[in-house]
C-alpha positions in Angstrom: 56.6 -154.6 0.4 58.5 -152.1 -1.8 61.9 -152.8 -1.4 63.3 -149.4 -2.4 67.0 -150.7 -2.1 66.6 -153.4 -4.6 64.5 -151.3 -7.0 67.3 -148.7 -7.3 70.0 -151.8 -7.5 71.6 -151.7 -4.6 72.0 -154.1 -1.0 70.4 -153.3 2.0 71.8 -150.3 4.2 73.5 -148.7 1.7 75.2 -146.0 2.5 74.1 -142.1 1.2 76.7 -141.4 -1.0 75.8 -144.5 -2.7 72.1 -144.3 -2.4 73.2 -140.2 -3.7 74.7 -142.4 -6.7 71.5 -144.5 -7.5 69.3 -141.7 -7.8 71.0 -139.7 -10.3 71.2 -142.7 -11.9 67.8 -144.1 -12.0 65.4 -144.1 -15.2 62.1 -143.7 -13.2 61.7 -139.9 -12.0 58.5 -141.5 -10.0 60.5 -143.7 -8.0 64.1 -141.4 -7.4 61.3 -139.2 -5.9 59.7 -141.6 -3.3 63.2 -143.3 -2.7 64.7 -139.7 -1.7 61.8 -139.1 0.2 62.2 -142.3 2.3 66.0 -143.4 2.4 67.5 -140.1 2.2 65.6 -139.0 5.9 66.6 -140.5 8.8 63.4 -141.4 10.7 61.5 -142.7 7.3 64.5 -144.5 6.2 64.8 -146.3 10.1 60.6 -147.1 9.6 61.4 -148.3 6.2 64.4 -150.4 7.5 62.3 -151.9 10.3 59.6 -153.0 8.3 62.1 -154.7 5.5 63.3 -156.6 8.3 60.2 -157.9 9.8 59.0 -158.7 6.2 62.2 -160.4 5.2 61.7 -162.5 8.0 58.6 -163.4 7.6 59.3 -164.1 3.6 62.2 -166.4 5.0 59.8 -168.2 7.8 57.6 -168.8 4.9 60.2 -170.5 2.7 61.4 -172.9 5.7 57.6 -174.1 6.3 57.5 -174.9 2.0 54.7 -172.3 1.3 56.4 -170.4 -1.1 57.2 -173.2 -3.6 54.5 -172.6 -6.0 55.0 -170.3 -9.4 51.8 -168.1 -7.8 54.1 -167.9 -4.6 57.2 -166.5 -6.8 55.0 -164.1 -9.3 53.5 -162.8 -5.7 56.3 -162.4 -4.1 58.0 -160.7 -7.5 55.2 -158.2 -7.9 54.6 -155.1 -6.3 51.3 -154.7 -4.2 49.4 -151.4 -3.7 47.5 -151.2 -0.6 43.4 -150.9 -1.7 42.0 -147.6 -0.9 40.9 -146.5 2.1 37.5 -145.5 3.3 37.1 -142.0 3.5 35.9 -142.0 7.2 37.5 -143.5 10.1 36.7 -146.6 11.8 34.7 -145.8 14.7 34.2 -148.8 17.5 30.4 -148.3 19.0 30.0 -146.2 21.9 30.5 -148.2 25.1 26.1 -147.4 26.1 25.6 -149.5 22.7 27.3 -152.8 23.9 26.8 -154.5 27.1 29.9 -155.2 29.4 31.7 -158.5 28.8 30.5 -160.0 31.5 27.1 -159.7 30.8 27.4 -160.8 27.2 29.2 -163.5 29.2 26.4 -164.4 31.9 23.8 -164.2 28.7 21.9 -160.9 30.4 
């Protein structure tokens, strides 16, 4: 995940005028932009918030159960992922006609 607080320097939850600060201050026009975007709204900063969370937690499970003791574990978790691309049309499940009802899949009918 894209950690926007510690890519601009500062803790978690910092407050605006300090986030304000950071931007002015940053080097990388690319990233001021997409950290405005997202911590300086309200609803996009609580999604981003809420996600940190969960993913903090789930970095922190991992280093109590010894899976991130290994140098690939610490460049992974030091890089910063993109998401692949997309396919341009939608997942669509199979119209229901197409597929038998569970329980006859079940029964073997």
């Amino acid at each position: 995940m894209r950690d926007l607080y510690a890519r601009l320097g500062l803790g978690f939850g910092a407050d605006e005028a300090t986030l304000r600060r950071a931007l002015r201050a940053s080097t990388d026009p690319e990233l001021a932009r997409r950290a405005e975007a997202v911590l300086l709204d309200p609803a996009r900063r609580a999604g981003h918030d809420a996600v940190y969370r969960v993913a903090r937690g789930l970095r922190d499970w991992r280093v109590e159960l010894h899976l991130e003791d290994g140098d690939w574990a610490r460049a992974l978790a030091g890089s910063d992922l993109v998401r692949p691309d997309l396919p341009s049309e939608p997942l669509r499940r199979p119209s229901p006609a197409a597929r038998p009802p569970w329980w006859r899949r079940w029964l073997g009918r």
